[in-house]
N, C-alpha and C positions, 0 to 999 in steps of 0.2 A: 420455519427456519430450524434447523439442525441445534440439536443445545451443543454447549460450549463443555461438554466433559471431555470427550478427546477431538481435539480440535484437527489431528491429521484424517481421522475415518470423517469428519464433517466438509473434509477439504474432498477428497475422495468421493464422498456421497453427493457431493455440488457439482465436483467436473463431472462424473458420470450421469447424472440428472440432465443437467445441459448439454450430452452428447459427446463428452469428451471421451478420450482415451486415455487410460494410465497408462504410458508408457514407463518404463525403468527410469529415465531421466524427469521425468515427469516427475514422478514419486519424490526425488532426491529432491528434487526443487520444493515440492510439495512437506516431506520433511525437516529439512532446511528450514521456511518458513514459519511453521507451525511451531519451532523449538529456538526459534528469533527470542532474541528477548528487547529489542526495537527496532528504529528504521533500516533496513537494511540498504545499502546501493547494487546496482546489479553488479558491477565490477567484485564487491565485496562476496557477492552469495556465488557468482563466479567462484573467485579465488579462493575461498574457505570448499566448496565443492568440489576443487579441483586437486586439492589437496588429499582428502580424502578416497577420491576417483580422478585418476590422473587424464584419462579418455574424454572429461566432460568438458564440450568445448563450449567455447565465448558465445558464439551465434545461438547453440542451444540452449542454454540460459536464456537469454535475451528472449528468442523466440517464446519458451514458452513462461515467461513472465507477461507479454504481451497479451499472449493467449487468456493466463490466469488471471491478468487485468479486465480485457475484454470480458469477461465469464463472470466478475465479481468475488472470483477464489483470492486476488488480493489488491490491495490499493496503491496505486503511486503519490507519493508525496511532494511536495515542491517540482512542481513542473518545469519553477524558473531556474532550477539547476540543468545541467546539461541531459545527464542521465536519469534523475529522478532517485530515488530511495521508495520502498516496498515494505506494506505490510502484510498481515492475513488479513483479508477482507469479512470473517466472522469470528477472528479471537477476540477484539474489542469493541465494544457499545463505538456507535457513531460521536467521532471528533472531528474539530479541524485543527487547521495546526498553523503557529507562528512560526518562519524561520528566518533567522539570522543571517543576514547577505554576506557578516563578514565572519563570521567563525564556524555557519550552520547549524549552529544549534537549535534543536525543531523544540516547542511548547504546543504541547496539545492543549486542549481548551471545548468546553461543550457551553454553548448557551444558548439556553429554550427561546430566549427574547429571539436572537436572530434566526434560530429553525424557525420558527413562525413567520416571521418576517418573510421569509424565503418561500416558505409554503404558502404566504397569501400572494407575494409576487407572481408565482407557477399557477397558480388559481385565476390573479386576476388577468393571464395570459393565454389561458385554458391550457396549459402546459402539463399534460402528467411527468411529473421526474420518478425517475427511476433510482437514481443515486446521484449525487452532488458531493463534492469537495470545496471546500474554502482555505485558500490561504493566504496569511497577511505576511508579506515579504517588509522586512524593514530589519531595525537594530535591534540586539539585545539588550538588558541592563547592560555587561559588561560591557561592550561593544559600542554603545551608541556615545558616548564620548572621544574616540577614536573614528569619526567617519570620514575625519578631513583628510 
């Protein structure tokens, strides 16, 4: 795995490994990402791109976030939202994440009990995983008094 001192040339160094192209929009997305400082939605990395590059359309984002998902360049987050939210898939050590149904507030969270757990289930399945996500959909502190 690529170290984490610049995390754009490691994004770079991934798609073209796996056979990607750096396109110019590619990059910007790839940029974009890498200078996140958390979840982003695609609507979001959309409209902050677009801003900057008025050319960059809706579809193309999309597309190659899909791609950069497919590939492991980055991660989607709550799948139970519409559109999902994105990370870099190598700026941060492996988490999963709680989110908030009613305000979305995402809590990441790492515990060795349940990777285990996970890696003896894919064992006792003969399952090689490649990558996994978990997410525990429910309330927040603030939130979960307000559910009625």
């Amino acid at each position: 795995m690529p170290s984490q001192a610049h995390p754009v040339a490691n994004l770079i160094e991934l798609l073209r490994h796996k056979g990607g192209r750096l396109t110019v929009p590619r990059r910007r997305v790839l940029d974009y990402l890498a200078s996140a400082s958390g979840h982003e939605s695609a609507e979001t990395i959309h409209r902050q791109l677009r801003r900057r590059f008025p050319r960059m359309g809706r579809a193309t984002v999309f597309r190659t976030l899909r791609l950069f998902e497919d590939l492991g360049l980055c991660r989607r987050i709550s799948p139970t939202q519409a559109l999902g939210l994105f990370e870099p898939g190598n700026r941060t050590p492996h988490h999963d994440h709680m989110v908030c149904l009613r305000c979305g507030r995402i809590v990441e969270f790492f515990n060795p009990d349940i990777e285990r757990l996970q890696d003896a289930e894919a064992r006792r399945h003969g399952f090689l995983p490649v990558r996994h996500a978990l997410e525990i959909a429910g309330y927040c502190r603030r939130c979960k008094g307000k559910t009625t």
